[in-house]
C-alpha positions as CSV (number, residue, x, y, z in Angstrom):
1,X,-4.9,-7.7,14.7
2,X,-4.5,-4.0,14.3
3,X,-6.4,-1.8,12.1
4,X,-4.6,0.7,9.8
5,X,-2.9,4.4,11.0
6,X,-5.6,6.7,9.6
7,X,-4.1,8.9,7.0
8,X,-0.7,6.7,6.8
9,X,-0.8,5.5,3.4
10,X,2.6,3.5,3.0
11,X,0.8,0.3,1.4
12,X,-0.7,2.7,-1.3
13,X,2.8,4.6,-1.8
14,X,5.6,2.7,-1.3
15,X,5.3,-1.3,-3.3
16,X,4.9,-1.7,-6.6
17,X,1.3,-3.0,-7.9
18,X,1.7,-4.9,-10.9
19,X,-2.2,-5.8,-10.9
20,X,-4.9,-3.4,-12.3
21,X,-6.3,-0.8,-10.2
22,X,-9.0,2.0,-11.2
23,X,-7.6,4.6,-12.9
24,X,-4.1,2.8,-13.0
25,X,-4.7,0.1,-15.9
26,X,-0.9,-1.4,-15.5
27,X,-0.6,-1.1,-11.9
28,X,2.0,1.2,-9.9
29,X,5.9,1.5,-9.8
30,X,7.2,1.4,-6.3
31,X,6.9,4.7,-4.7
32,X,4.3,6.4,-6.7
33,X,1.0,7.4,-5.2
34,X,-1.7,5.3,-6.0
35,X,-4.7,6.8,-8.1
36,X,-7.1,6.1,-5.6
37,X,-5.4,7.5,-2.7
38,X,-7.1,10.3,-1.3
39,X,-4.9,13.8,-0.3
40,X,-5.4,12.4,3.3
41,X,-3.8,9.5,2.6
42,X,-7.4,7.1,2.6
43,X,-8.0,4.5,0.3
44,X,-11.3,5.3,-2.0
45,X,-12.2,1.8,-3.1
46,X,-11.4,0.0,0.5
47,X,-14.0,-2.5,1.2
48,X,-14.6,-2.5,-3.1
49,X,-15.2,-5.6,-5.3
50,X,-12.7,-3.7,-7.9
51,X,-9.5,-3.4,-5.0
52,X,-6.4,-5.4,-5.9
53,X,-6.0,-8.5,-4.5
54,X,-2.1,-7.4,-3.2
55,X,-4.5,-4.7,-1.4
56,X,-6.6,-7.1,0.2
57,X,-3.6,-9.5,1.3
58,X,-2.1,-6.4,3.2
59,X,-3.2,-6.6,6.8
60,X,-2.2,-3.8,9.4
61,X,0.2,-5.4,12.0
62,X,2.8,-4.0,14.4
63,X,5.6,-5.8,12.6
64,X,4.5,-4.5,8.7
65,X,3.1,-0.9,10.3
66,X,5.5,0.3,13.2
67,X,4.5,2.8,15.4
68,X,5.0,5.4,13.1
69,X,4.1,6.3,9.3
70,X,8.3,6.7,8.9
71,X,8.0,3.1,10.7
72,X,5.8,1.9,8.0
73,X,7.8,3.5,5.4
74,X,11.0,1.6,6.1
75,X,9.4,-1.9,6.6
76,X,7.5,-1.9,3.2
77,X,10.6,-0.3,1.6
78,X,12.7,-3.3,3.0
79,X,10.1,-6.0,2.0
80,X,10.1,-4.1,-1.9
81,X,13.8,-4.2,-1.9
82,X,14.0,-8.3,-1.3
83,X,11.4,-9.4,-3.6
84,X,11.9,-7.7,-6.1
85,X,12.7,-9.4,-9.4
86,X,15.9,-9.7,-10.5
């Protein structure tokens, strides 16, 4: 197991949420910023009894992350595309 690119941020930005989150009662549309990600890209309610369970099922790994943030873009952006409803 990994641990997560400080200040990367591509599983706050790029899926959609469709759970309740503080401050964001509906959830998020892919590729919107979530409300509780900080300017530095860190996740304010990590380790919280209130984070989404879609947050908590995320776990950094070289296949979902990449090397790179642009990495980590692409690979979330590809796994929105396919499950996404039709």
């Amino acid at each position: 197991m990994m641990d997560c690119r400080v200040g990367c941020g591509a599983c706050c930005i790029v899926p959609s949420i469709s759970s309740a989150i503080p401050g964001l009662p509906h959830g998020k549309p892919a590729g919107n910023r979530c409300a509780q990600l900080t300017s530095d890209n860190l996740c304010q309610i990590f380790g919280q009894p209130d984070r989404p369970t879609v947050c908590l099922s995320l776990q950094p790994s070289l296949e979902m992350c990449g090397t790179t943030d642009a990495e980590a873009y692409a690979w979330l952006a590809w796994l929105e595309q396919i499950t996404r409803p039709a």
